[in-house]
C-alpha positions as CSV (number, residue, x, y, z in Angstrom):
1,X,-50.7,-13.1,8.5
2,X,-52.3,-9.6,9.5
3,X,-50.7,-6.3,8.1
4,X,-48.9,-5.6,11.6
5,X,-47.4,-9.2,11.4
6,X,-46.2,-8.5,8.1
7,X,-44.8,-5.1,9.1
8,X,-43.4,-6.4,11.9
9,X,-41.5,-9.7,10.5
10,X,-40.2,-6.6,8.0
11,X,-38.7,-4.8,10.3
12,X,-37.0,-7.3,11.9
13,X,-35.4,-8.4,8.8
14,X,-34.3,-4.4,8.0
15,X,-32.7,-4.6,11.9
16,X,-30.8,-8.1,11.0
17,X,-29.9,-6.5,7.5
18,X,-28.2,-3.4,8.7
19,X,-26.6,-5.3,12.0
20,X,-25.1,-8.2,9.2
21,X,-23.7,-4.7,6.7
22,X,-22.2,-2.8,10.3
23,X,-21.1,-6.4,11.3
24,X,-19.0,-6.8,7.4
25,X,-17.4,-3.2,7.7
26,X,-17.1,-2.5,11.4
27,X,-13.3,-4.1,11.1
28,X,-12.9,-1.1,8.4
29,X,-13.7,1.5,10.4
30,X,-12.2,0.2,13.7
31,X,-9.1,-0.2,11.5
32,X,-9.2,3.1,10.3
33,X,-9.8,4.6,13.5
34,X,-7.4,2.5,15.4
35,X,-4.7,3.9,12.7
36,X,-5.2,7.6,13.0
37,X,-4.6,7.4,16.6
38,X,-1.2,6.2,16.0
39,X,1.5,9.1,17.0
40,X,4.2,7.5,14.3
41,X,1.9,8.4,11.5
42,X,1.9,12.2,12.5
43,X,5.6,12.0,12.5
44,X,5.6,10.7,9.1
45,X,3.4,13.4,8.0
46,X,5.7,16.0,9.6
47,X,8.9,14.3,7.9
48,X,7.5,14.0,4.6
49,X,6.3,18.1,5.4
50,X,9.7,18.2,6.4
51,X,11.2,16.9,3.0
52,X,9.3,18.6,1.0
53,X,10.6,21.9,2.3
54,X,14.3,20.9,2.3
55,X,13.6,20.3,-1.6
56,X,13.4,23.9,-1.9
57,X,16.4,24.5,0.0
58,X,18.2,22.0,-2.5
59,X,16.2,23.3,-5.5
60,X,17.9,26.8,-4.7
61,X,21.6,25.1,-4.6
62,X,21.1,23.5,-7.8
63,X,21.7,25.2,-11.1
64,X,18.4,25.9,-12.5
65,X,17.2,22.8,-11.4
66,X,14.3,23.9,-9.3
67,X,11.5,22.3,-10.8
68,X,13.6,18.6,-11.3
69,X,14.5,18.8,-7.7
70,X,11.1,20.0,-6.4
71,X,9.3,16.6,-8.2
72,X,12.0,14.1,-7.6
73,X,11.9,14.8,-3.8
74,X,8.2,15.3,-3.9
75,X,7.5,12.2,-5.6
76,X,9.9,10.1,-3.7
77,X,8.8,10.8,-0.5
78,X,5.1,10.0,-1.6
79,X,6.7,6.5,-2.5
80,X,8.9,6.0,0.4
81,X,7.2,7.1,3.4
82,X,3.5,5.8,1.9
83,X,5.5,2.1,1.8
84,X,7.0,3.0,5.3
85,X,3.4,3.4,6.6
86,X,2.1,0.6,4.7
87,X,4.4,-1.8,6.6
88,X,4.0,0.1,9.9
89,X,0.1,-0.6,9.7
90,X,0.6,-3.8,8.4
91,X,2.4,-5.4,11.0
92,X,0.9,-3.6,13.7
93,X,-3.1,-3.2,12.9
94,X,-3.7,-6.9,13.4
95,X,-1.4,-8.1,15.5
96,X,-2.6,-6.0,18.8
97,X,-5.6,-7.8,17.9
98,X,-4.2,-10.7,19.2
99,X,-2.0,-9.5,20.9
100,X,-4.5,-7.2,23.1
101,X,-7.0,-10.2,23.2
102,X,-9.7,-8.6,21.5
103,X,-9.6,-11.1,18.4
104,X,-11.4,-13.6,21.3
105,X,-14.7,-10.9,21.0
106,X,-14.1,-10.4,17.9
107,X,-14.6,-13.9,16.4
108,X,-17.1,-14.7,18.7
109,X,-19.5,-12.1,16.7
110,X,-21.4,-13.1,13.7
111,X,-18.3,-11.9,11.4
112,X,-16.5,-14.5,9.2
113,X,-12.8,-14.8,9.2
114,X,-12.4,-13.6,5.9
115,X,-14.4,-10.6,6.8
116,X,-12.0,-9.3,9.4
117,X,-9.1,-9.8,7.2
118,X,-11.1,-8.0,4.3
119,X,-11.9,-5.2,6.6
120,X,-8.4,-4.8,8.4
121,X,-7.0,-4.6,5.0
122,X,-9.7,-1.6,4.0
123,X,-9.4,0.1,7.0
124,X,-5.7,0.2,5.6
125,X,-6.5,1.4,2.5
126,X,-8.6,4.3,4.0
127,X,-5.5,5.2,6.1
128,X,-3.1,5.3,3.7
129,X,-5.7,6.4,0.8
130,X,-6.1,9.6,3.4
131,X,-2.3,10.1,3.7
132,X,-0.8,9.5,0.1
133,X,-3.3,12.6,-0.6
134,X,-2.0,14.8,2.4
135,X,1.4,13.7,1.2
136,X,1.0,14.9,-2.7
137,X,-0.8,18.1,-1.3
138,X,2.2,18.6,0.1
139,X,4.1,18.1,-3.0
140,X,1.8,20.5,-4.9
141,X,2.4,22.6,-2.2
142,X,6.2,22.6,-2.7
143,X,5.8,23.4,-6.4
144,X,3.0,26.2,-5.8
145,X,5.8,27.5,-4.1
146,X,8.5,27.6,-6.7
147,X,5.7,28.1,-9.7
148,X,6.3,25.0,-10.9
149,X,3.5,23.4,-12.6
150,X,2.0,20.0,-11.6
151,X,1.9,17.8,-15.3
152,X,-0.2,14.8,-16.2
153,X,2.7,12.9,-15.8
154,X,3.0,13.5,-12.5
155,X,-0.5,12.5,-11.4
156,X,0.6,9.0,-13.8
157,X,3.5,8.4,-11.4
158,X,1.4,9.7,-8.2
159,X,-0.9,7.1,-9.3
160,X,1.5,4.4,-9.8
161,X,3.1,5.1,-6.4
162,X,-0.7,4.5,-4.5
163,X,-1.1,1.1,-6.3
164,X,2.6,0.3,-4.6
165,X,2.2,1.4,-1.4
166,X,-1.2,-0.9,-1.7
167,X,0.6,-3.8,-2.4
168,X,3.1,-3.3,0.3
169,X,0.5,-3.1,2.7
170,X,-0.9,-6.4,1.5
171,X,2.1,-7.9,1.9
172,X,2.9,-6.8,5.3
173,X,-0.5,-8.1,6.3
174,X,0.5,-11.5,4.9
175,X,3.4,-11.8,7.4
176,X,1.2,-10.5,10.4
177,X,-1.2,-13.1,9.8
178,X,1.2,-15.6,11.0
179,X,4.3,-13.9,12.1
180,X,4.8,-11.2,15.2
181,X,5.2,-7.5,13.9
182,X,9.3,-7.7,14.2
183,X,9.9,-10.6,11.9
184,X,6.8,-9.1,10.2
185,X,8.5,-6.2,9.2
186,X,11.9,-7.4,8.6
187,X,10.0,-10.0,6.1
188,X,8.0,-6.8,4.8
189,X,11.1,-4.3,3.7
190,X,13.4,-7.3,2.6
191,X,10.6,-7.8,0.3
192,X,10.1,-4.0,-0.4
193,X,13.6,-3.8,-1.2
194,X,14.0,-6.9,-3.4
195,X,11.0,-5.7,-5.5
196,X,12.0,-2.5,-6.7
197,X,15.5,-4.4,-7.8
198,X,13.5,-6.6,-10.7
199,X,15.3,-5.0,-13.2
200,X,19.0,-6.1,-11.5
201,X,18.0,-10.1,-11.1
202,X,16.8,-9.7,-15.3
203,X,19.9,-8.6,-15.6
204,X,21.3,-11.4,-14.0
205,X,19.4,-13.8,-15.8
206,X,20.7,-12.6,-18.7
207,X,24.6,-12.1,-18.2
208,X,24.4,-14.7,-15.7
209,X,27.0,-18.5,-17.2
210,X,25.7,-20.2,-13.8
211,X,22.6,-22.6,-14.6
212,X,21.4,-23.1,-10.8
213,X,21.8,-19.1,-10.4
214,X,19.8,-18.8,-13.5
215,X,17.0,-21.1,-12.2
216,X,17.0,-19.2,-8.7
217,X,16.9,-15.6,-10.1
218,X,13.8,-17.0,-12.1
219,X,12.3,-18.2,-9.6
220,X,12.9,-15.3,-7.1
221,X,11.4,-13.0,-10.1
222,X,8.0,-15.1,-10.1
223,X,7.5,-14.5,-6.7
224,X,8.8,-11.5,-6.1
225,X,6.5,-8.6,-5.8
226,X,7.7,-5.9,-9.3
227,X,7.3,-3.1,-7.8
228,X,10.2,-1.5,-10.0
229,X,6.5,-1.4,-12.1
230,X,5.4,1.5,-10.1
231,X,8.8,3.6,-9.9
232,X,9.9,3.6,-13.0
233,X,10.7,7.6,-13.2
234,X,14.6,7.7,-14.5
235,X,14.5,4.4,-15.6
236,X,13.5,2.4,-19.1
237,X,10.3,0.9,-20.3
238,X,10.6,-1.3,-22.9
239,X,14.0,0.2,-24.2
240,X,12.9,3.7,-23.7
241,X,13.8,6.0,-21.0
242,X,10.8,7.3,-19.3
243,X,10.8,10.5,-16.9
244,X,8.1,12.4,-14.9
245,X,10.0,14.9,-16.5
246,X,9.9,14.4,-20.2
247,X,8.2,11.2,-21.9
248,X,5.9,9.2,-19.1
249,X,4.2,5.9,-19.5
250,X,1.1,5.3,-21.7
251,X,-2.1,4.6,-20.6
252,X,-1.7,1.4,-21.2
253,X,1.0,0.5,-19.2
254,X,-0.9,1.9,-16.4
255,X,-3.7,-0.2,-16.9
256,X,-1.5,-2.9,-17.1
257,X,0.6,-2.1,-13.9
258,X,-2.9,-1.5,-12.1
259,X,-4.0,-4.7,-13.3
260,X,-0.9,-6.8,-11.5
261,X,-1.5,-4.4,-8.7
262,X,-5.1,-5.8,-8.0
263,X,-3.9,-9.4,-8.6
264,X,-1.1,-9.6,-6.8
265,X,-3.1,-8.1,-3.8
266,X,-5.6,-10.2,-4.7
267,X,-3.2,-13.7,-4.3
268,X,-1.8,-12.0,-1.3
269,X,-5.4,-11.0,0.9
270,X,-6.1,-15.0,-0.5
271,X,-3.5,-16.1,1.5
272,X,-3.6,-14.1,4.4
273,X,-7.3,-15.3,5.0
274,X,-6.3,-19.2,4.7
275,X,-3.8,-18.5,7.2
276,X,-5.8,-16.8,9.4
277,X,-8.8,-18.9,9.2
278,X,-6.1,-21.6,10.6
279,X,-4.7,-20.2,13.1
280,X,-5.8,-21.0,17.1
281,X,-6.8,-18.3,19.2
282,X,-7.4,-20.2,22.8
């Protein structure tokens, strides 16, 4: 084969290499841009804005409590209103897919199944990567404010409140791979809410006289996501109470709390794809 042949059979495998790479993350990036364009997600910003400066109205009402009130607020709206926007996109993002039609174009491209699941969940994480950061800017912005200083273990529970709203988005993508974005997100915050109360059901377990209870608080706990693991501020960790305020987790327990994190996302994106890969779009 002559040189031009050669440079020629090149450069159409460089063409088919870069299509294949904006083929694998163009679901990303639509995703991403297909959030920001959502109004709701301004309104969250300018609640969470909102929050954040009725935290200095309370911190002035309390007595000497400025700096408490400033973090608990601060924090909690990070947590609250990131998992609020998880389940938001997660219903929503690929369900007007469908919905809209588009997912007929969409899997008629060279793009695997798996890939646009895989890039709808990115594009997620981009989104919310993008607003958990405006929304502790804000927080730091608060405590600039009052001259209250921002402590490693803060950034430990800012951390710890990313990898949950993560997994919440995960698991509202679960339910919108199969279900409409009502029962979606009704499934979504049930699940939200029943996984920051791990530490009640143990409880249960543990007082509880009823075998069959027992058996079904066990089995709730397995599947259940623990997301009491990421908000454990003003709670206990092994027997000791733990507090963005005083004594925070180890490094450890952050590794291990990532560590679930990735593999409960993991199980859950797993799913998702199987389901999806099912499902009839004619």
């Amino acid at each position: 084969m002559s040189l031009s042949g050669r440079l020629a059979r090149g450069a159409q495998k460089s063409r088919r290499r870069i299509q294949h790479d904006e083929t694998n993350l163009g679901p990303a990036f639509n995703t991403f841009r297909d959030a920001i364009r959502h109004r709701v997600l301004y309104g969250i910003i300018a609640v969470v804005f909102a929050i954040n400066l009725f935290a200095i109205v309370l911190g002035e009402m309390s007595l000497h409590q400025e700096a408490r009130v400033a973090r608990d607020l601060g924090l909690g709206g990070v947590s609250l209103f990131g998992c609020v926007t998880a389940i938001f996109l997660g219903v929503m993002l690929l369900y007007s897919e469908i919905q809209k039609r588009t997912i007929h174009t969409i899997v008629s491209k060279p793009i695997e199944r798996y890939e646009f699941v895989l890039g709808k969940y990115i594009g997620m994480c981009l989104t919310l990567s993008c607003l958990v950061v405006i929304f502790s800017m804000a927080m730091m912005l608060l405590l600039w404010m009052q001259d209250v200083a921002v402590t490693l273990m803060l950034i430990k529970a800012l951390v710890l409140a990313f990898w949950e709203v993560l997994v919440v988005a995960a698991i509202a993508l679960f339910f919108s791979s199969f279900s409409t974005p009502f029962l979606s997100g009704i499934f979504t915050f049930g699940l939200f809410a029943a996984g920051r109360m791990t530490p009640e059901l143990r409880a249960v377990i543990e007082s509880g006289d009823s075998e069959s209870t027992n058996m079904v608080a066990k089995l709730a706990l397995y599947i259940l996501p623990d997301l009491h693991l990421f908000s454990v501020s003003g709670g206990s960790v092994e027997g000791a109470h733990v507090s963005i305020h005083s004594d925070f987790v180890s490094w450890s327990y952050m590794a291990t709390a990532s560590a679930y994190g990735i593999v409960y996302i993991g199980v859950l994106l797993g799913l998702s794809i199987i389901i999806f890969a099912r499902r009839d779009f004619v």
